[in-house]
TIDOMAR-547825 format. One record per atom (N, C-alpha, C, O): x, y, z; residue in three letters. Coordinates in steps of 0.05 Angstrom, whole numbers, plus 5000, padded with zeros to 4 digits. Example, Ala and Ser with C-alpha at 12.3 -4.5 7.8 and 13.67 -1.06 7.14 Angstrom:
2
526448865156ALA524649105156ALA526449345156ALA528549345169ALA525749555142SER527349795143SER525850015157SER526850235161SER
//
This chain:
141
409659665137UNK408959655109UNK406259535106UNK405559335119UNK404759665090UNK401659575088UNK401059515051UNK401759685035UNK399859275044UNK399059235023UNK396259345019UNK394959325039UNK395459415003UNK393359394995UNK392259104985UNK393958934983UNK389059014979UNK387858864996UNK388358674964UNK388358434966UNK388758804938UNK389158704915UNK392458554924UNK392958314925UNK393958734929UNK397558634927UNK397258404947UNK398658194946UNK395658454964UNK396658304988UNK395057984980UNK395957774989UNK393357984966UNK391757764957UNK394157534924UNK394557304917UNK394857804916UNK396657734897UNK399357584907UNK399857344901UNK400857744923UNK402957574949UNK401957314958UNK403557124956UNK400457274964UNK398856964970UNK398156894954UNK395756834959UNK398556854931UNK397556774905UNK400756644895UNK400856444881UNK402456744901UNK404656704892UNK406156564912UNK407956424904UNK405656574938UNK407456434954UNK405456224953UNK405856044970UNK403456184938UNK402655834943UNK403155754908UNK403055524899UNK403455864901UNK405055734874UNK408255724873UNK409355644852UNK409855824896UNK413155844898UNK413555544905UNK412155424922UNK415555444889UNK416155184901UNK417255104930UNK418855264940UNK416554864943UNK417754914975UNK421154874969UNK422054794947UNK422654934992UNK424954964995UNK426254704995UNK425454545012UNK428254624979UNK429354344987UNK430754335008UNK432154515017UNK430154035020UNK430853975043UNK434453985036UNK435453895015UNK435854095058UNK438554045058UNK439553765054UNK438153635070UNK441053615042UNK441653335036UNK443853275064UNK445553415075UNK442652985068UNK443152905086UNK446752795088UNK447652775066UNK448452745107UNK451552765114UNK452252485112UNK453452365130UNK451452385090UNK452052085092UNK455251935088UNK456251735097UNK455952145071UNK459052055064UNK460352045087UNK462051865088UNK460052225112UNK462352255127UNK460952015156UNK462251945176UNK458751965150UNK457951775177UNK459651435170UNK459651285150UNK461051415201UNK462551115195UNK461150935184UNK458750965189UNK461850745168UNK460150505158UNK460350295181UNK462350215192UNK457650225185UNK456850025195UNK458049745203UNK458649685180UNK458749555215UNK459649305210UNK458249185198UNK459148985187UNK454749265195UNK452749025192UNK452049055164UNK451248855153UNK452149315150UNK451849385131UNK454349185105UNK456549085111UNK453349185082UNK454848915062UNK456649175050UNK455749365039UNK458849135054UNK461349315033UNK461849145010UNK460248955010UNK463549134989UNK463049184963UNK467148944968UNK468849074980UNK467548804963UNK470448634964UNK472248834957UNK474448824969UNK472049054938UNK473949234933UNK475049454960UNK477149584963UNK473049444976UNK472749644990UNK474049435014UNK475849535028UNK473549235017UNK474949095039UNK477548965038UNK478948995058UNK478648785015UNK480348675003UNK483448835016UNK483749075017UNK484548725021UNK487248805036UNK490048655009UNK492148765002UNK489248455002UNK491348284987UNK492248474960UNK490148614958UNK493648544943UNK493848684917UNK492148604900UNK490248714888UNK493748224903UNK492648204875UNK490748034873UNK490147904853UNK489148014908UNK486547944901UNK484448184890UNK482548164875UNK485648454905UNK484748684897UNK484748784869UNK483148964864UNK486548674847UNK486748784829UNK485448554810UNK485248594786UNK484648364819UNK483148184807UNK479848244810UNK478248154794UNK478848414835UNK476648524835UNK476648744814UNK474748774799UNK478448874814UNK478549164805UNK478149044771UNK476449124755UNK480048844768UNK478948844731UNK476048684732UNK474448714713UNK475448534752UNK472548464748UNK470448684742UNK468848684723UNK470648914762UNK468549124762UNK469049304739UNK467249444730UNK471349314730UNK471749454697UNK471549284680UNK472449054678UNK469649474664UNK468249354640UNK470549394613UNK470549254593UNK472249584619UNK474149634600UNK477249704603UNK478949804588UNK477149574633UNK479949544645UNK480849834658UNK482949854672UNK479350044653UNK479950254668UNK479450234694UNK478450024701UNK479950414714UNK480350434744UNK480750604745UNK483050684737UNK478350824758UNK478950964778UNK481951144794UNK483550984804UNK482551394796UNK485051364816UNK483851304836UNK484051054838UNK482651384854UNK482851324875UNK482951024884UNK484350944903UNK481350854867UNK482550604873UNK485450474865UNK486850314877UNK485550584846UNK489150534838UNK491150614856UNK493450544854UNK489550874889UNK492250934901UNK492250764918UNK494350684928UNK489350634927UNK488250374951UNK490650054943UNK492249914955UNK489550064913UNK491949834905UNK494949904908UNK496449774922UNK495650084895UNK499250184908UNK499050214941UNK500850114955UNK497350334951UNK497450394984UNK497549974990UNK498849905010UNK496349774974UNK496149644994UNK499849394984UNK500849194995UNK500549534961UNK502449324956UNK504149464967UNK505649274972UNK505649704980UNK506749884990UNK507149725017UNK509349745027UNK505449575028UNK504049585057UNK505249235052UNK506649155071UNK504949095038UNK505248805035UNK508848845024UNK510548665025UNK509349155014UNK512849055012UNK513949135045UNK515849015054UNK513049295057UNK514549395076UNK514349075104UNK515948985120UNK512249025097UNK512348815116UNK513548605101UNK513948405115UNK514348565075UNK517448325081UNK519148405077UNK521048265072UNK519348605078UNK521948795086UNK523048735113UNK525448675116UNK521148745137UNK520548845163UNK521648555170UNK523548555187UNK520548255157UNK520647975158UNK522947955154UNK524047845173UNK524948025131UNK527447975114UNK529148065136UNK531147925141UNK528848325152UNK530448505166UNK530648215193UNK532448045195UNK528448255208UNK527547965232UNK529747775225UNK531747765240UNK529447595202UNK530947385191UNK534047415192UNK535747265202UNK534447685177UNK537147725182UNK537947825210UNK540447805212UNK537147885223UNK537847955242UNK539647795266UNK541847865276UNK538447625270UNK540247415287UNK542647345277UNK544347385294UNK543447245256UNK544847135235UNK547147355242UNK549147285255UNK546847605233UNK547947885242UNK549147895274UNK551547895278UNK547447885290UNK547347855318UNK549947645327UNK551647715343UNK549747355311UNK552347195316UNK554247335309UNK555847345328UNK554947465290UNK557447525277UNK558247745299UNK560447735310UNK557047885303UNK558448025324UNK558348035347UNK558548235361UNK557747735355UNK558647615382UNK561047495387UNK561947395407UNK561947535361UNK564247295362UNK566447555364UNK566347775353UNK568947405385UNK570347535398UNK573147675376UNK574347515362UNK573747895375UNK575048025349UNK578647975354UNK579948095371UNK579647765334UNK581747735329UNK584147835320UNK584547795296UNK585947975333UNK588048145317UNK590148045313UNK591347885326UNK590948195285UNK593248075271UNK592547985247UNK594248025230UNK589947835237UNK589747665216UNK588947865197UNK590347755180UNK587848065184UNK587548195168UNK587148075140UNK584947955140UNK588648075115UNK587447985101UNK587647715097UNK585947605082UNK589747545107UNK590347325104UNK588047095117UNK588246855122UNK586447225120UNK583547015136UNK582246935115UNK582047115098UNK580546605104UNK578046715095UNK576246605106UNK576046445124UNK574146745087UNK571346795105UNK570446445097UNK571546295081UNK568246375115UNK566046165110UNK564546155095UNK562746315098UNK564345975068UNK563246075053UNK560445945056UNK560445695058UNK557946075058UNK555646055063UNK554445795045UNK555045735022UNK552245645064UNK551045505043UNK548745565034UNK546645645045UNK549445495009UNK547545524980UNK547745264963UNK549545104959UNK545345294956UNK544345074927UNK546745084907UNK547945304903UNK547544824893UNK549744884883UNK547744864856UNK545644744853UNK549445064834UNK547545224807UNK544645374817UNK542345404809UNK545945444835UNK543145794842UNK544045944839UNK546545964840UNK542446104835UNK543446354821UNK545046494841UNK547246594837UNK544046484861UNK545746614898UNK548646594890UNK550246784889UNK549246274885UNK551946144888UNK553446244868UNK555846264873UNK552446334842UNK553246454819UNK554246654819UNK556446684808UNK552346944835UNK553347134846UNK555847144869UNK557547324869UNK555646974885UNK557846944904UNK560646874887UNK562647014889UNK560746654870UNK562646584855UNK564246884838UNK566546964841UNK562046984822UNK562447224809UNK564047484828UNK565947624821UNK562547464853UNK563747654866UNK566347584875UNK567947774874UNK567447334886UNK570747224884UNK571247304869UNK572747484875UNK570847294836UNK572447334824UNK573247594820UNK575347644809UNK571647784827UNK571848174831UNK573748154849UNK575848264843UNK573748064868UNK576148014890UNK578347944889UNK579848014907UNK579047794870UNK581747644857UNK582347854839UNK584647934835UNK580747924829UNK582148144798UNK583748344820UNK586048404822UNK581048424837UNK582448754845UNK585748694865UNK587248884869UNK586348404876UNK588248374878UNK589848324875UNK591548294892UNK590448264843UNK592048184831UNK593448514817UNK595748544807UNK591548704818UNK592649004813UNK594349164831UNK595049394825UNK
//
């Protein structure tokens, strides 16, 4: 293809008035963050409700973000399962005696149980009490 000496002068006339090409933007979101680099307490904060005490600091009008609202449920999620995990540990041994102990036949209902200690007027002891008494009704039917 051949221009003539006008077109072809005009073509360069215009590719130096075309704006240059923007540079492709650089991949920053997906590169790991740094250790050395300063993160932001929201972004680091593991505790809820030290987290949710940043979170109403940085809202100006108490709103939040989801994605930070799923970081705060993801992290109280994470703080129940582990005393869950603790509660299970704890009970466990406790559990572990009872069924070491060697199984007696014959006694059926005429046994009773040990009754656990508790604070006397806690609420624990209250429920325990309450639940005897579910126990007495249904045998008295």
């Amino acid at each position: 293809m051949s221009f003539d000496p006008r077109s072809l002068e005009r073509l360069k006339e215009l590719g130096r008035s075309l704006p240059e090409p923007i540079a492709p933007p650089q991949h920053t979101t997906n590169r790991p963050v740094k250790a050395t680099e300063k993160r932001h307490r929201i972004e680091t904060e593991d505790n809820p409700e030290r987290l949710f005490q940043e979170l109403m600091k940085a809202s100006s009008d108490g709103t939040v973000p989801e994605h930070l609202m799923a970081r705060l449920k993801d992290a109280e999620r994470h703080i129940a399962t582990q005393n869950k995990v603790k509660a299970n540990a704890q009970t466990l041994p406790s559990s572990q005696t009872l069924s070491r102990q060697p199984l007696r036949g014959g006694q059926g209902k005429t046994t009773r149980p040990t009754r656990p200690n508790v604070a006397a007027g806690s609420e624990e002891e209250s429920l325990y009490v309450a639940f005897g008494q579910l126990l007495l009704e249904d045998d008295e039917d």
